[in-house]
Rosetta silent file (secondary structure, phi, psi, omega in degrees, C-alpha in Angstrom):
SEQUENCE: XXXXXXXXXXXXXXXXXXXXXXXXXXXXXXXXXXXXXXXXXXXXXXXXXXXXXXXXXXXXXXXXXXXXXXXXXXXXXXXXXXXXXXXXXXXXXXXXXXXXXXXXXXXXXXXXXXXXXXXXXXXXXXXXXXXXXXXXXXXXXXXXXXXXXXXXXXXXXXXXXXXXXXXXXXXXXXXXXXXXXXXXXXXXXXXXXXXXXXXXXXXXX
SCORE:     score description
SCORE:     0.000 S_00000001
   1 L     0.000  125.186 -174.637  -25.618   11.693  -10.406 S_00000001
   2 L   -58.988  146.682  166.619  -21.881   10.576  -10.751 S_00000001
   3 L   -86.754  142.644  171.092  -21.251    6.811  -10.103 S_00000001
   4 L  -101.146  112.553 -163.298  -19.255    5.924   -7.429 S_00000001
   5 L  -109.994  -21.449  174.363  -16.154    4.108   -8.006 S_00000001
   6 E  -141.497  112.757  179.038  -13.458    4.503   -5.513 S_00000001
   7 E  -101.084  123.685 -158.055  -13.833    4.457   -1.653 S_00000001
   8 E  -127.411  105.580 -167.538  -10.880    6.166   -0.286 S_00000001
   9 E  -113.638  143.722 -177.625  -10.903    4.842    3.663 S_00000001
  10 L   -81.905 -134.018 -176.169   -9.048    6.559    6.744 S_00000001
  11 L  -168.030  -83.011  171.873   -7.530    4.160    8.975 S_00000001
  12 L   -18.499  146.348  174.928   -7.657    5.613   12.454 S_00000001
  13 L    32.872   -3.976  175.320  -10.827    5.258   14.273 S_00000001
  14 L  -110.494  -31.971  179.578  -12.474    3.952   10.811 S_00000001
  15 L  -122.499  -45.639  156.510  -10.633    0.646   11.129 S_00000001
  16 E   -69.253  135.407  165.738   -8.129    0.963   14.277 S_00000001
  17 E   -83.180  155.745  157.897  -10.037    2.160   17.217 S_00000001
  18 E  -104.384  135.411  164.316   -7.792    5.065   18.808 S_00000001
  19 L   -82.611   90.222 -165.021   -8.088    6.406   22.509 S_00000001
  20 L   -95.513  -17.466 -178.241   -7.556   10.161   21.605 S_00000001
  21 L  -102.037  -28.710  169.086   -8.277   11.754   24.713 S_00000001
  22 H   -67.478  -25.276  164.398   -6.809    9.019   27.197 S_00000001
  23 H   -93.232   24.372  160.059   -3.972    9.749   25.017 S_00000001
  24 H  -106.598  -22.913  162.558   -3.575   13.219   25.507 S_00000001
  25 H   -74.194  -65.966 -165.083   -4.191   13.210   29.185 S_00000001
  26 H   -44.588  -31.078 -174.847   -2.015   10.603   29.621 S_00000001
  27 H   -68.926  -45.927  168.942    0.895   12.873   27.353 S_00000001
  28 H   -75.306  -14.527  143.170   -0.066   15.978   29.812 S_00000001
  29 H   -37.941  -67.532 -134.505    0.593   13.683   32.881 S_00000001
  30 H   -89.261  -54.955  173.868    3.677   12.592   32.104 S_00000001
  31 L   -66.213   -1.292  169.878    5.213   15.655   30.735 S_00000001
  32 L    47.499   52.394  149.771    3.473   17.827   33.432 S_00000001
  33 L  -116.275 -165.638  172.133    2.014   20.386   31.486 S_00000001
  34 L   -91.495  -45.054 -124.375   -1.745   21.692   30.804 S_00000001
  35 L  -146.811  159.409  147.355   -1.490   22.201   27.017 S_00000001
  36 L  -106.593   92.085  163.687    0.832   21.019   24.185 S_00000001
  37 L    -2.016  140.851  160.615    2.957   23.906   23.072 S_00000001
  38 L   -24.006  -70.267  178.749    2.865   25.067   19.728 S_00000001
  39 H   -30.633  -60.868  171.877    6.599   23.949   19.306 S_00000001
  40 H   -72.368   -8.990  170.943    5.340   20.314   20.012 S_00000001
  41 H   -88.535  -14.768 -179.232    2.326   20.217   17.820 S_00000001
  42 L   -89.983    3.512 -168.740    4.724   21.273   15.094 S_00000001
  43 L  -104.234  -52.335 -154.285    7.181   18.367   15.829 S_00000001
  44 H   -94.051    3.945 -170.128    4.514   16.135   15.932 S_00000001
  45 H  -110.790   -8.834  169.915    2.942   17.230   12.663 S_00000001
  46 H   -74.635  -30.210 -169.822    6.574   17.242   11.059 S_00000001
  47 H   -73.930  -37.867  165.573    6.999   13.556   12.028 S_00000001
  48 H   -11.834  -74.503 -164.903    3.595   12.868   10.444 S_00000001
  49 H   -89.924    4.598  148.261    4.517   13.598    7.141 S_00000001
  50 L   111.770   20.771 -166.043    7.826   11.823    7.358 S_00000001
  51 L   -82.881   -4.786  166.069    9.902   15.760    7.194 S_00000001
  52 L  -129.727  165.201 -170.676   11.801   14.280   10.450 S_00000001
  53 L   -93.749 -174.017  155.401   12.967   10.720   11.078 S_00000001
  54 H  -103.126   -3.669  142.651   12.125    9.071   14.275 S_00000001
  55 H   -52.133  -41.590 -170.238   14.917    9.722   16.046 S_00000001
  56 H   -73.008  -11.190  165.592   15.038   13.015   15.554 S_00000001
  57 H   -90.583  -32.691  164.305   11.563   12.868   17.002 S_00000001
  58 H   -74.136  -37.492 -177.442   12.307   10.899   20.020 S_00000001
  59 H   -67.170  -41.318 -168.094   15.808   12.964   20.617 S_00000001
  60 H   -71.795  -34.363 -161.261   13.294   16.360   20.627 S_00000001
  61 H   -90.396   -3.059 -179.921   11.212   15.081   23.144 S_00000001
  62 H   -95.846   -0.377  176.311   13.797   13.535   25.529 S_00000001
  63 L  -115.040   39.851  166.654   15.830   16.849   25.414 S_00000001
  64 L  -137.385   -9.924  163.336   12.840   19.088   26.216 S_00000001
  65 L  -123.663   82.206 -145.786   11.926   16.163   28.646 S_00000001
  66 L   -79.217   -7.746 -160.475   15.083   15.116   30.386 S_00000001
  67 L   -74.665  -34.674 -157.288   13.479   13.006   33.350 S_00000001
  68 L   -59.346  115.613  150.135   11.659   10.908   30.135 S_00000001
  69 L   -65.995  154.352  169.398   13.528    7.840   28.711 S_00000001
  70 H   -48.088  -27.320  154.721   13.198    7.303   25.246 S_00000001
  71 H   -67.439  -56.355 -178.484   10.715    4.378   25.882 S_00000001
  72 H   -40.558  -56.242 -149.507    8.785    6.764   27.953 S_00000001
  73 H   -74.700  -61.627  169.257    8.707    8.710   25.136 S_00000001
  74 H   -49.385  -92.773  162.584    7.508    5.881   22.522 S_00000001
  75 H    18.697  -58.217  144.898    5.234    4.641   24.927 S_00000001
  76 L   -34.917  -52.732 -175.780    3.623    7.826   25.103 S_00000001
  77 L   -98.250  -34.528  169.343    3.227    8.317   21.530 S_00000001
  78 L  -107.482   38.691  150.287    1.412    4.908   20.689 S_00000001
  79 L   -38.868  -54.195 -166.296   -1.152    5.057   23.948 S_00000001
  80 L   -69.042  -10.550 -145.618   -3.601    6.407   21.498 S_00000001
  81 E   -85.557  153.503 -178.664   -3.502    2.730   19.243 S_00000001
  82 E  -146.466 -106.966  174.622   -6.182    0.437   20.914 S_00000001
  83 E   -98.538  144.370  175.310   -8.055   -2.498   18.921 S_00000001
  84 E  -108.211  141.910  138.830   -8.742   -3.541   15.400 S_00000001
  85 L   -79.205  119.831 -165.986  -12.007   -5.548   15.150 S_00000001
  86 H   -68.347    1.500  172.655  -11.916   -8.231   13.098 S_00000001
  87 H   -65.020  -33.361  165.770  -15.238   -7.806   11.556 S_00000001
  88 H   -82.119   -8.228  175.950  -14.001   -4.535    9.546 S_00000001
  89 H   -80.970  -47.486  169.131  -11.061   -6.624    8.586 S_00000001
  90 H   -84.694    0.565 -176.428  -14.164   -8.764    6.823 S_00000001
  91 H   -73.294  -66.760 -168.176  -15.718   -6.178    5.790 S_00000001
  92 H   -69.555  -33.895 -173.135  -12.870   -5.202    3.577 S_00000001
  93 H   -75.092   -6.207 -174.593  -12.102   -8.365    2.261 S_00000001
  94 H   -98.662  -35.158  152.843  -15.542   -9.175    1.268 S_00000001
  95 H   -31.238  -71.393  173.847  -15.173   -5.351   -0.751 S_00000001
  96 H   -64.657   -8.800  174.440  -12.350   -6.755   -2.218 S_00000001
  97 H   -68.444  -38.550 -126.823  -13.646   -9.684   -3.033 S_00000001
  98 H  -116.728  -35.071 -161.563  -16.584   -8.587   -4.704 S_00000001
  99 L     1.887   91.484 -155.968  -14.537   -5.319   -6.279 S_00000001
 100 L  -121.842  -26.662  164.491  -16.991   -3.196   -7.482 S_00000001
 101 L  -136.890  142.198  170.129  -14.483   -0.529   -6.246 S_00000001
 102 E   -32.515  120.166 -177.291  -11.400    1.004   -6.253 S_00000001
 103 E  -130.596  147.523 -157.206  -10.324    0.784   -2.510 S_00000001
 104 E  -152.073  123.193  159.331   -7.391    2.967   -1.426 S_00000001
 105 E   -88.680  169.189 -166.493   -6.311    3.931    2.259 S_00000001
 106 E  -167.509  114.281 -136.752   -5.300    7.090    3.038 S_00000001
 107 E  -149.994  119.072  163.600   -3.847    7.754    6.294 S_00000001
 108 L   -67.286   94.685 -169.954   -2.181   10.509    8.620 S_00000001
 109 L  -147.713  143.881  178.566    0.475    7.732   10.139 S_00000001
 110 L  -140.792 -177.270 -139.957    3.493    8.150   10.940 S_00000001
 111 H   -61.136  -46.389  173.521    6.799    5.047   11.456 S_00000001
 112 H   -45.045  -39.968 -168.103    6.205    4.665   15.063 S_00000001
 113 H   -81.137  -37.865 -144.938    2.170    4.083   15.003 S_00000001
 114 H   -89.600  -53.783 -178.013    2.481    1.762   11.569 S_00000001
 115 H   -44.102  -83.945  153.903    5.416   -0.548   13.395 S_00000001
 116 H    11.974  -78.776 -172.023    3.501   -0.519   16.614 S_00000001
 117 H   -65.768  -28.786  159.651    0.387   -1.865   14.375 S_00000001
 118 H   -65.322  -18.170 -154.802    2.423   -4.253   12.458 S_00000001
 119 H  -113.838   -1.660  175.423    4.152   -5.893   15.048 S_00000001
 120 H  -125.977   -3.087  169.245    0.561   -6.033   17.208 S_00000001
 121 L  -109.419  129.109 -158.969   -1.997   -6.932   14.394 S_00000001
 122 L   -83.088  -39.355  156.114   -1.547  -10.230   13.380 S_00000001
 123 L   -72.806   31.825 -155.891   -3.685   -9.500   10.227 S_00000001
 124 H   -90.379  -31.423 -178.237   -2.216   -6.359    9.281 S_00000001
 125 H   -53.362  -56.302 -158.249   -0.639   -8.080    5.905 S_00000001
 126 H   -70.730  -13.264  150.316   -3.793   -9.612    4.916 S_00000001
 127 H   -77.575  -48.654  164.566   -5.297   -6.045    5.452 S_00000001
 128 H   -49.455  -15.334 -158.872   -2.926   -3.841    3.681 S_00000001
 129 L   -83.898  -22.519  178.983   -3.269   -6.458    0.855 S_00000001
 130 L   -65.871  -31.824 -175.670   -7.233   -5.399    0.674 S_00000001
 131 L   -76.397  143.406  165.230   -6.156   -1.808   -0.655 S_00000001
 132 L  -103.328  -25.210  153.975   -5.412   -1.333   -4.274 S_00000001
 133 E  -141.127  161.360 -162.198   -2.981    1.693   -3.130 S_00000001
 134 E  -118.298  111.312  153.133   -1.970    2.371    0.604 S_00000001
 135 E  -138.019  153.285 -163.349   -0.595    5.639    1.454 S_00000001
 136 E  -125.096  143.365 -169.691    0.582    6.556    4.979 S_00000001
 137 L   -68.024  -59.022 -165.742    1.235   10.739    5.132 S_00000001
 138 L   -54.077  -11.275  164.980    5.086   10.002    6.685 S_00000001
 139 L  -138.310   46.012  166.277    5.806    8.279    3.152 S_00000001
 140 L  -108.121  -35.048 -159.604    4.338   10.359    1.243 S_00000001
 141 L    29.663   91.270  175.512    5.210   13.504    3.298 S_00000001
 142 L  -170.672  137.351  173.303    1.542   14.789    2.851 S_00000001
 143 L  -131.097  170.781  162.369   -1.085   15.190    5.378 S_00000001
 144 L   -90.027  130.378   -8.416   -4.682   15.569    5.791 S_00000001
 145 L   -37.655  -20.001 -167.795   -6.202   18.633    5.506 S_00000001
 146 L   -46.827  129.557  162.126   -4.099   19.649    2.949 S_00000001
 147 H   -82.432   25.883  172.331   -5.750   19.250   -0.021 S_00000001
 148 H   -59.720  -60.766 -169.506   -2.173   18.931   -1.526 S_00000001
 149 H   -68.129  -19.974  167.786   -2.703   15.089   -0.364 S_00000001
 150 H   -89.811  -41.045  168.190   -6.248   14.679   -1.976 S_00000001
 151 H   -75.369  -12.555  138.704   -5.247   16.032   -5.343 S_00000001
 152 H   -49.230  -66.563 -157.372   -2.236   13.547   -5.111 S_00000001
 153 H   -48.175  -70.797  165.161   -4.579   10.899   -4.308 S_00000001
 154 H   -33.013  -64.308 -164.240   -6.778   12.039   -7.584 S_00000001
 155 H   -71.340  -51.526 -159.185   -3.718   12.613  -10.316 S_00000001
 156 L   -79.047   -0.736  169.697   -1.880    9.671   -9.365 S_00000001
 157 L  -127.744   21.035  172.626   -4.955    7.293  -10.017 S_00000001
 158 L    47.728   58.065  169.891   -6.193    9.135  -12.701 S_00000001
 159 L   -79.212   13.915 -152.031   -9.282    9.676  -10.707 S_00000001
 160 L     3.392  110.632  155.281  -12.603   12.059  -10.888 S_00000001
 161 H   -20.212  -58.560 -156.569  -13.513   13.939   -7.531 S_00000001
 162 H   -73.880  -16.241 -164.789  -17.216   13.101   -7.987 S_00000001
 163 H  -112.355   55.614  170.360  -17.447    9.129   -8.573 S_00000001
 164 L  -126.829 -153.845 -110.795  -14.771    9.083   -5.358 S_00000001
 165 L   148.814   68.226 -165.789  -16.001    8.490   -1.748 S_00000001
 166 E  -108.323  110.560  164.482  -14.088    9.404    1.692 S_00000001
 167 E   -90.850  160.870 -152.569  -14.774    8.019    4.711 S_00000001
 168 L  -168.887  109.098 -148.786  -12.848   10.071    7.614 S_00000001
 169 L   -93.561    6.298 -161.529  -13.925   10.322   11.725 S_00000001
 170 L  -102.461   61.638  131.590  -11.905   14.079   11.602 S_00000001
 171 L    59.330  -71.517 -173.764  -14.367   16.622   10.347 S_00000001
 172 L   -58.340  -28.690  176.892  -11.717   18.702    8.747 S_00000001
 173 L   -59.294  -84.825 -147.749  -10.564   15.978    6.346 S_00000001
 174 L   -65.634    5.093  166.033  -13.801   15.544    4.825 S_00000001
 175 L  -107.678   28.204 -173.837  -14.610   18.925    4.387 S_00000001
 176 L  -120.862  -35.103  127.717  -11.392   19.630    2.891 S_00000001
 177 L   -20.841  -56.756 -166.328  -12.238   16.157    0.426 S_00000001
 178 L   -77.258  -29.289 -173.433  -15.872   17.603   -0.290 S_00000001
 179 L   -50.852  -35.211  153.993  -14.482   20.977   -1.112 S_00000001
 180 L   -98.720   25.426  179.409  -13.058   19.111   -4.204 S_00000001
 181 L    85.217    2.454  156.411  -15.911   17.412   -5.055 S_00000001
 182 L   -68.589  140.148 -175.567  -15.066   14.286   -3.248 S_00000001
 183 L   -70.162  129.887 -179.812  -18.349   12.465   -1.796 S_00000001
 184 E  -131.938  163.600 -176.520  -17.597   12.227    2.084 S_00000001
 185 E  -135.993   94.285  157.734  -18.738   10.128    5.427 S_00000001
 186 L  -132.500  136.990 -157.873  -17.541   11.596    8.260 S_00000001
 187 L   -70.807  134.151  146.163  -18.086    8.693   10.674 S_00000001
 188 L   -62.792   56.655 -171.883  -19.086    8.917   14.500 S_00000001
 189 L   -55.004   15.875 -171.810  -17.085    6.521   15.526 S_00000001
 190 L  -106.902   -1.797 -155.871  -18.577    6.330   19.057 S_00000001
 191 L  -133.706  -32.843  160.188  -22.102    5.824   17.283 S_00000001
 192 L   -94.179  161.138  172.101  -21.109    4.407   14.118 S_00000001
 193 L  -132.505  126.889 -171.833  -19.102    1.351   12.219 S_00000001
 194 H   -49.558  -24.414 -178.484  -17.575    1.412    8.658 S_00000001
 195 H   -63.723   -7.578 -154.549  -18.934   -2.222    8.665 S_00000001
 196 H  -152.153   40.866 -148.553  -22.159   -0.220    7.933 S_00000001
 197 H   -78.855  -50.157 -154.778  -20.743    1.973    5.059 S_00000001
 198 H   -95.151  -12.605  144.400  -23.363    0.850    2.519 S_00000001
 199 H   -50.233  -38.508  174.353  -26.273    1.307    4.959 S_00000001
 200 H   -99.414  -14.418 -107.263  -25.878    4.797    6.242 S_00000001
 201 L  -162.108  -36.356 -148.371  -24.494    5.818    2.643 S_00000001
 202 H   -43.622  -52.189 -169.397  -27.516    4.261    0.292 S_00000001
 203 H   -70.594   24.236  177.770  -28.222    7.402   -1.030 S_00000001
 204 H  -147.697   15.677  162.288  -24.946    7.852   -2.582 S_00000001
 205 L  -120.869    0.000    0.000  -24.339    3.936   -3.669 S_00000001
C-alpha cells in the first residue's frame, strides 16, 4: 500500500461553507427563469477558468438582463459564499505545523468569489499561507473534472497519483481524481467535517 504524502484539499464546502441551492433559486428569481440556459452555464464555466475577464462576465449578464444592475449581477453571483469556521482554519494550521504532508488547494474559483472571500475573511492570508501551492481554476484556466487540471497538479509537483489524497464535496471531481489513481474523500458536507479527515480516512493514513 502506497504512502500517503500529499493531501490535495477543495475549498468550497470543504473549508467555505457554500449555499448552492439558495443560490440558484435565488439566480432563477431574479432573472425570472426556471432553468439556466445552456448559453449561461457556458459563460459561467468560461469565467471559472479565467477564459473571460470579469467584466466581460458582468457586461453578458446585464445585456441579456437589462432590468439587472451590475451589482445585481455581482450580488447574485457571490449568494452562494456563506461562512468559514474557524476550527478548519485550525485544523490546517496544526497540518502545517506538524507537516507530515504536502498540502495543496485546488479550487474551481473564479476573481469575483476569491475577492468576495478576501475582503470578508479576515484570516484568509493566514490560510492561503497553510498551502504549499494554491491554485484557483480562473488562474490557472483549468477546471475540475478535467483531468487536464489533476495531471497539472501531478507534473508540476513532481507527484505520484497513488501516495496523493483528494478531498472534494462534488462527486465528479473525485471520480475523475480516482480514475488516475488519486486516493479520494468525497465529503458530505451536510454530515461531515474535513476537521475529521484523519478519522473517517484511517484506513488510508
Amino acid at each position: 500500500m502506497s504512502i500517503i504524502k500529499t493531501i490535495i484539499f477543495d475549498f468550497g464546502d470543504v473549508f467555505i461553507n457554500l449555499d448552492k441551492e439558495g443560490a440558484m433559486q435565488n439566480a432563477l428569481n431574479l432573472f425570472e427563469i426556471d432553468a439556466l440556459p445552456k448559453d449561461l452555464i457556458a459563460i459561467n464555466t468560461l469565467y471559472e477558468q479565467g477564459l473571460i475577464s470579469t467584466e466581460e462576465f458582468v457586461t453578458f449578464y446585464t445585456n441579456n438582463f437589462p432590468k439587472l444592475s451590475k451589482r445585481d449581477i455581482i450580488n447574485a453571483w457571490n449568494y452562494i459564499l456563506r461562512d468559514f469556521p474557524i476550527k478548519r482554519l485550525d485544523f490546517l494550521k496544526e497540518l502545517a505545523q506538524n507537516n507530515n504532508y504536502n498540502r495543496i488547494l485546488l479550487s474551481n474559483t473564479n476573481e469575483l468569489h476569491i475577492n468576495w472571500v478576501i475582503d470578508r475573511i479576515p484570516f484568509y492570508k493566514e490560510f492561503k499561507a497553510s498551502f504549499d501551492q494554491y491554485y484557483l481554476s480562473h488562474e490557472i484556466n483549468l477546471r475540475k473534472p478535467n483531468k487536464a487540471i489533476y495531471e497539472f497538479v501531478l507534473q508540476h509537483n513532481n507527484l505520484k497519483a497513488e501516495e496523493c489524497f483528494f478531498v472534494d464535496d462534488t462527486k465528479e471531481n473525485t471520480d475523475a481524481a480516482a480514475s488516475l489513481g488519486i486516493k479520494v474523500w468525497n465529503i458530505d458536507e451536510t454530515k461531515e467535517d474535513v476537521v475529521d479527515l484523519f478519522t473517517i480516512n484511517q484506513h488510508l493514513f
